[in-house]
Backbone as a printed PyTorch tensor [residue, N CA C, xyz], in Angstrom:
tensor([[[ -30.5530, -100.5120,   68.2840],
         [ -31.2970, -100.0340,   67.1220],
         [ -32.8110,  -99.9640,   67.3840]],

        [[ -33.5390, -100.5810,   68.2830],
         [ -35.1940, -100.9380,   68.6050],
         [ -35.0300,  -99.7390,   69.0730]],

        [[ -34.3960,  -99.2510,   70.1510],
         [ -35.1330,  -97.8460,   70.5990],
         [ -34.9850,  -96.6230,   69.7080]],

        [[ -34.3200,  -96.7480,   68.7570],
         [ -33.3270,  -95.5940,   67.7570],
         [ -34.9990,  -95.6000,   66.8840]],

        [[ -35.2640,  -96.5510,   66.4670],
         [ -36.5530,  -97.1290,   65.5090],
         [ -37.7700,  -96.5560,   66.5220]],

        [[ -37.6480,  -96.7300,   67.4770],
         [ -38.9860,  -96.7760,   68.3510],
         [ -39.2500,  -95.2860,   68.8340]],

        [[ -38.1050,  -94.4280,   68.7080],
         [ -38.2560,  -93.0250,   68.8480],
         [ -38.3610,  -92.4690,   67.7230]],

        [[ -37.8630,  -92.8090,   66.1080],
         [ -37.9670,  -92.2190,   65.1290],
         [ -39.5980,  -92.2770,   64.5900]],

        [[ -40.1810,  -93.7930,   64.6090],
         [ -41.5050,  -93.4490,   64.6520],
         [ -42.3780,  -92.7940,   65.7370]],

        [[ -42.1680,  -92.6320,   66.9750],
         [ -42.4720,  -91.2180,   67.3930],
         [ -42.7220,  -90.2570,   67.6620]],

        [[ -41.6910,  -89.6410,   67.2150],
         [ -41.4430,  -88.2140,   66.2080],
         [ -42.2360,  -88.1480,   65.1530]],

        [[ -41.6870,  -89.1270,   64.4770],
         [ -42.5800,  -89.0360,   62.8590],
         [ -44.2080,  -88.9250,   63.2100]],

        [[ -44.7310,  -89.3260,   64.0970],
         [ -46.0290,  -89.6890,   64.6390],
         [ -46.5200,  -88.5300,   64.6990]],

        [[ -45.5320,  -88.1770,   65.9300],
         [ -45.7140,  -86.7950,   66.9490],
         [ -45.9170,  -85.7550,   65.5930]],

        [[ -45.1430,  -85.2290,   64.9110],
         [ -44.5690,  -84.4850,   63.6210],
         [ -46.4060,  -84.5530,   63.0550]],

        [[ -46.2680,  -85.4160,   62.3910],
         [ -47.8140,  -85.9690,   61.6910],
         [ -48.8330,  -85.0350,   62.2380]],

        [[ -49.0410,  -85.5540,   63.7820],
         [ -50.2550,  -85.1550,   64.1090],
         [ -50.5290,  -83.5960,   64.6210]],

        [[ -48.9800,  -83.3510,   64.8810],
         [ -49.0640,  -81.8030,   65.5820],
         [ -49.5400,  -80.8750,   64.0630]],

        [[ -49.0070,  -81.5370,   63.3700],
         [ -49.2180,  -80.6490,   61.9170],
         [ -50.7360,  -80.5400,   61.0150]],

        [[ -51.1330,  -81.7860,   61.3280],
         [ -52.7540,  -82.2250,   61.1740],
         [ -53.6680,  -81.1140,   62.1020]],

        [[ -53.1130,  -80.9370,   63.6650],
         [ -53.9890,  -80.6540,   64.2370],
         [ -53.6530,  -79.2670,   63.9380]],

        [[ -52.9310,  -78.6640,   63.5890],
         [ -52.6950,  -76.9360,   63.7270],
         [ -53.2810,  -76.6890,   62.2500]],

        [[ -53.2700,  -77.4690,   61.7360],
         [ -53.4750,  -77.4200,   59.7000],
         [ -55.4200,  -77.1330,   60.3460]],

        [[ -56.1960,  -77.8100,   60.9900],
         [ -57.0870,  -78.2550,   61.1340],
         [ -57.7760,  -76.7410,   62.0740]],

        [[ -57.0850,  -76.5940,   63.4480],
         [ -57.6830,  -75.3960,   63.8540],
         [ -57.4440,  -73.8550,   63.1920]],

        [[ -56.2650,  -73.8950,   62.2560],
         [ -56.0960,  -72.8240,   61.6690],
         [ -57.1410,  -72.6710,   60.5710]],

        [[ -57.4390,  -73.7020,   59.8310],
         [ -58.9720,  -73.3210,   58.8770],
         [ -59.7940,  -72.8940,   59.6830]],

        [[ -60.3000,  -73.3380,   60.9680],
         [ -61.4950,  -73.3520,   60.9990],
         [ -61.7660,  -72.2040,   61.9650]],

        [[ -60.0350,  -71.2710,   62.1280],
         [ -60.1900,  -69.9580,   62.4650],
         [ -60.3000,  -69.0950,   61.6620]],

        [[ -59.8090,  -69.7980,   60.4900],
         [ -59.6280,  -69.0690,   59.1610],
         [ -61.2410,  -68.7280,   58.7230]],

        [[ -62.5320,  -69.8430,   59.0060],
         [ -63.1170,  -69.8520,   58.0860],
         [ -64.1950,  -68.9950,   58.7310]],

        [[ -64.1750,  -68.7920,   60.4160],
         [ -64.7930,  -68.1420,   61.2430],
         [ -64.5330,  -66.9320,   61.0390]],

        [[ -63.3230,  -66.2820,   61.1900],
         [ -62.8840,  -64.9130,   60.4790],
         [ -63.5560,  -64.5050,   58.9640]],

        [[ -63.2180,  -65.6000,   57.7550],
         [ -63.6240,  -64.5650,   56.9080],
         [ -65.4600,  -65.0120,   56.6430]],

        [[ -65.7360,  -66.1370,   57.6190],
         [ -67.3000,  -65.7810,   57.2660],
         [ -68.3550,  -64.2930,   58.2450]],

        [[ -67.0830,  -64.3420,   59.4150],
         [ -67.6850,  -62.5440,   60.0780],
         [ -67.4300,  -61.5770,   59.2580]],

        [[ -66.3200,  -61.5550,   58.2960],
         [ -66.0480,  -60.5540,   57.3780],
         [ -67.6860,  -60.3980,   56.4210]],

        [[ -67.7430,  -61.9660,   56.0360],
         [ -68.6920,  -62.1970,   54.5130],
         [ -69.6470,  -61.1130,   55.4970]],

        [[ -70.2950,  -61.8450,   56.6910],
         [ -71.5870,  -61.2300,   57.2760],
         [ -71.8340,  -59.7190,   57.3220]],

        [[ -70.5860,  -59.1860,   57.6660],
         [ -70.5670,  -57.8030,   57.9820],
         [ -70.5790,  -57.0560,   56.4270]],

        [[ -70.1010,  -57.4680,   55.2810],
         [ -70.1830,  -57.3780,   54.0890],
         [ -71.2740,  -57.3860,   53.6320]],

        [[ -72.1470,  -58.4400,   53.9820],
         [ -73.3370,  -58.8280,   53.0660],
         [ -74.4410,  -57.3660,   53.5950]],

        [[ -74.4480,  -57.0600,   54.5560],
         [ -75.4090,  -55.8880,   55.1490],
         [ -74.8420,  -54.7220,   55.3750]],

        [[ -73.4830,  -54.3600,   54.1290],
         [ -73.7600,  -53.1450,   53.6290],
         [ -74.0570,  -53.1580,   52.3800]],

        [[ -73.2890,  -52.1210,   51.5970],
         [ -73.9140,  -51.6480,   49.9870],
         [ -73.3010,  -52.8840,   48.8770]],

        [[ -72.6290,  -54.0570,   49.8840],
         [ -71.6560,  -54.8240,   48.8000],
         [ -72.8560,  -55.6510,   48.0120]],

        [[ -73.0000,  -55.9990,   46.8410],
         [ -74.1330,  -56.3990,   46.2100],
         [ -73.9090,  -58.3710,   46.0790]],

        [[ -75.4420,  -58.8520,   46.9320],
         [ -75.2080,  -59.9880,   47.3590],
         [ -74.6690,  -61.0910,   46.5970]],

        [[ -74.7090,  -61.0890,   44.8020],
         [ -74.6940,  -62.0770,   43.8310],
         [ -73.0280,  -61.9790,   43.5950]],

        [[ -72.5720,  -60.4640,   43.6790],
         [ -70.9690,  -60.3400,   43.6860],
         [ -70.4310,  -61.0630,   45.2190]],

        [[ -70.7310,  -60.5220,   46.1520],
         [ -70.5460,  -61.3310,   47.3620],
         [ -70.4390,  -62.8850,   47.4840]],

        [[ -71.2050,  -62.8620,   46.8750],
         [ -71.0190,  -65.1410,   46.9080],
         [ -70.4860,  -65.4850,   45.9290]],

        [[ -70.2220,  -64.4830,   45.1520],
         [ -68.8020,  -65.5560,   43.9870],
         [ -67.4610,  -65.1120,   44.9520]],

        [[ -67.6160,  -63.8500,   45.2730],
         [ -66.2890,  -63.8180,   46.0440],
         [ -66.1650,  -64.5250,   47.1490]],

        [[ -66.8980,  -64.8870,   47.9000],
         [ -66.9410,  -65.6640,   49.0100],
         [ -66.7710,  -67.3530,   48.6530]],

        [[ -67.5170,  -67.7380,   47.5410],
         [ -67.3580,  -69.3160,   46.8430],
         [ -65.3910,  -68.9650,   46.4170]],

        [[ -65.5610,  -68.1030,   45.6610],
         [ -63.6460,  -68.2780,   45.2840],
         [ -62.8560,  -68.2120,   46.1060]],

        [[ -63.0250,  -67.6270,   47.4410],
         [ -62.2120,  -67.5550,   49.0920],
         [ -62.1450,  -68.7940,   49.1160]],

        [[ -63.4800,  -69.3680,   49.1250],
         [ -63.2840,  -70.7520,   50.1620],
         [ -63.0370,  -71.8280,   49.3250]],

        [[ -62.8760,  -71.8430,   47.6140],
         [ -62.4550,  -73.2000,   47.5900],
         [ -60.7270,  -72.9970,   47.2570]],

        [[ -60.7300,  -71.7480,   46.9740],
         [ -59.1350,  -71.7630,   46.8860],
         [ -58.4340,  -71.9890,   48.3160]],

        [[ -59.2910,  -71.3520,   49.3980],
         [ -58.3330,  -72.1780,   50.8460],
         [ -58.5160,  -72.9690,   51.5410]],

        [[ -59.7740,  -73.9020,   50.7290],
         [ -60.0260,  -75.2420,   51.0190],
         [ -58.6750,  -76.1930,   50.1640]],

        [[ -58.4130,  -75.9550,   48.9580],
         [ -57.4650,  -76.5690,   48.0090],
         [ -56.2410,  -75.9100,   48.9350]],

        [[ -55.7800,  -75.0620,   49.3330],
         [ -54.6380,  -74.3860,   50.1450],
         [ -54.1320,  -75.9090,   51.5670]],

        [[ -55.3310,  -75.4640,   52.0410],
         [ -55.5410,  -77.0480,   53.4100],
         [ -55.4390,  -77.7820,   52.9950]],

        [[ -55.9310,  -78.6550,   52.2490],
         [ -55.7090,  -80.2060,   51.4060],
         [ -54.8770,  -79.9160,   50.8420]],

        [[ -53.8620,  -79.2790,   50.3160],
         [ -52.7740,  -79.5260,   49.9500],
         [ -51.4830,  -79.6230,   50.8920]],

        [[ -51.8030,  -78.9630,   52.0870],
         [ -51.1360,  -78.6380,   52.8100],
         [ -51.2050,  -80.1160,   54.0460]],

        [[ -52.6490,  -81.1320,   53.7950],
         [ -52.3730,  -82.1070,   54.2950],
         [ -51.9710,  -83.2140,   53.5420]],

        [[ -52.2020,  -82.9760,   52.0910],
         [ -51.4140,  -84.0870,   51.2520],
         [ -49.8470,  -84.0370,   51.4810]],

        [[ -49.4420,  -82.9750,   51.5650],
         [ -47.9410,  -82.7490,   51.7810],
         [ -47.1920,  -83.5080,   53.3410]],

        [[ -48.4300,  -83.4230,   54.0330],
         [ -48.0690,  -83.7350,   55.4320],
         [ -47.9030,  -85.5230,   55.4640]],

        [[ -48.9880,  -86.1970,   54.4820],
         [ -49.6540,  -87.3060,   54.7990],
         [ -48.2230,  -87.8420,   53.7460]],

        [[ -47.7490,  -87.2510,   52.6390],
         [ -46.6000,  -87.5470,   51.4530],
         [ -45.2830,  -87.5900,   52.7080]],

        [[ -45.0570,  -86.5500,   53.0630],
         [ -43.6770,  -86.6920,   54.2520],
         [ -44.0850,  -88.0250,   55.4350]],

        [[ -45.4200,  -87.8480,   55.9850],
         [ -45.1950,  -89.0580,   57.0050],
         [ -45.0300,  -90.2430,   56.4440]],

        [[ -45.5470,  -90.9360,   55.4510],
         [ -45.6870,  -92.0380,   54.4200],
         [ -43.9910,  -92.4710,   54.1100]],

        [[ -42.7600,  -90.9460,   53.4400],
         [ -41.8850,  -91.0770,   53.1280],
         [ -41.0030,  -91.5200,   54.4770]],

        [[ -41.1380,  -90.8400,   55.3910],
         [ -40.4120,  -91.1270,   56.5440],
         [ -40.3790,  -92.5760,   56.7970]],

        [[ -41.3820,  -92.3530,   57.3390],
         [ -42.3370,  -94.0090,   57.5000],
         [ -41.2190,  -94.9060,   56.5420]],

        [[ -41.2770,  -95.1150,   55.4740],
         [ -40.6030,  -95.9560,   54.6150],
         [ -39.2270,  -95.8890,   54.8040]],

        [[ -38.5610,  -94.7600,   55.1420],
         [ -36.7000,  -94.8130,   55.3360],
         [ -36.6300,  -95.5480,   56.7660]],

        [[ -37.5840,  -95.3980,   57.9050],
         [ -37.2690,  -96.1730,   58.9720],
         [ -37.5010,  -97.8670,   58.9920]],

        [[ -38.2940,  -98.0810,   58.1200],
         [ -38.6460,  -99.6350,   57.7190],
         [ -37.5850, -100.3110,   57.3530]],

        [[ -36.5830,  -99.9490,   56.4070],
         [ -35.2120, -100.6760,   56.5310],
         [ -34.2860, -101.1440,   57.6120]],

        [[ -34.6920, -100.0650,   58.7640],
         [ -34.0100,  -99.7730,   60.2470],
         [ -34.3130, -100.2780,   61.1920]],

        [[ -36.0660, -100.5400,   61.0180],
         [ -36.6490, -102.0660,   61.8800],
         [ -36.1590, -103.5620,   61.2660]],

        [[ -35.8600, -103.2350,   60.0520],
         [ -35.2790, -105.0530,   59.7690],
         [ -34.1850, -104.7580,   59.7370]],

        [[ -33.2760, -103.9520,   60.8390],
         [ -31.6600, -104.3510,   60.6530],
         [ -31.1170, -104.0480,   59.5670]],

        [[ -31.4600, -103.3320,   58.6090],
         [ -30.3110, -102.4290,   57.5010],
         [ -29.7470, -101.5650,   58.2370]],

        [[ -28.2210, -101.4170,   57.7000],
         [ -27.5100, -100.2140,   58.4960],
         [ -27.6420,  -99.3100,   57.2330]],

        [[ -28.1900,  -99.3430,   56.3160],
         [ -27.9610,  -98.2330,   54.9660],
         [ -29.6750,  -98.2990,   54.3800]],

        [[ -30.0870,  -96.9880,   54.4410],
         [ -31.9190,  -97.1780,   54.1520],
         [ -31.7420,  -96.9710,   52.7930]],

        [[ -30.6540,  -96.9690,   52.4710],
         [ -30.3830,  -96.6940,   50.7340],
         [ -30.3950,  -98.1230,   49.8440]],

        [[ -30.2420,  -98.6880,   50.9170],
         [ -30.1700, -100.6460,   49.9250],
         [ -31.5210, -101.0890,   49.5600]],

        [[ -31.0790, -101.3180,   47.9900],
         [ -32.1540, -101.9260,   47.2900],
         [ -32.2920, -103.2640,   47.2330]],

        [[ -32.9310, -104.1600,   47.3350],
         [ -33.4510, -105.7230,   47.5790],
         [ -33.7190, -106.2840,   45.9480]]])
């Protein structure tokens, strides 16, 4: 059972962080892309005061998009985390309540 436990956290680890780190470079390709968009925008006819509300509503709606998307990550590793904790103290059923 120690190695069954010792590979499930892991995974769960592994899982965690691969998802953190792709959650993490995908914004900040995300945010490089649409701030060359904003730039190339701002120096034509698009009018600058409309431009930065649209640009403020881009970025906090896919700032809230990312943080949600790592609350979800940080909610699954946490849950995992907890079904294998029965499995380090020798429960054969992660369903038993104490």
């Amino acid at each position: 059972m120690p190695d069954i436990v010792k590979n499930l956290r892991g995974t769960n680890n592994f899982v965690y962080t691969t998802v953190d780190s792709i959650v993490s470079a995908t914004q900040s390709v995300h945010f490089v892309i649409s701030d060359t968009g904003y730039k190339i925008l701002n120096e034509s006819i698009v009018e600058p005061d409309k431009l930065n509300i649209l640009k403020k509503t881009h970025d906090d709606i896919a700032h809230e998009i990312y943080g949600a998307i790592r609350d979800i990550n940080i909610t699954l590793n946490n849950f995992v985390r907890s079904c294998i904790k029965p499995l380090s103290r020798g429960e054969n059923n992660i369903t038993n309540k104490k």
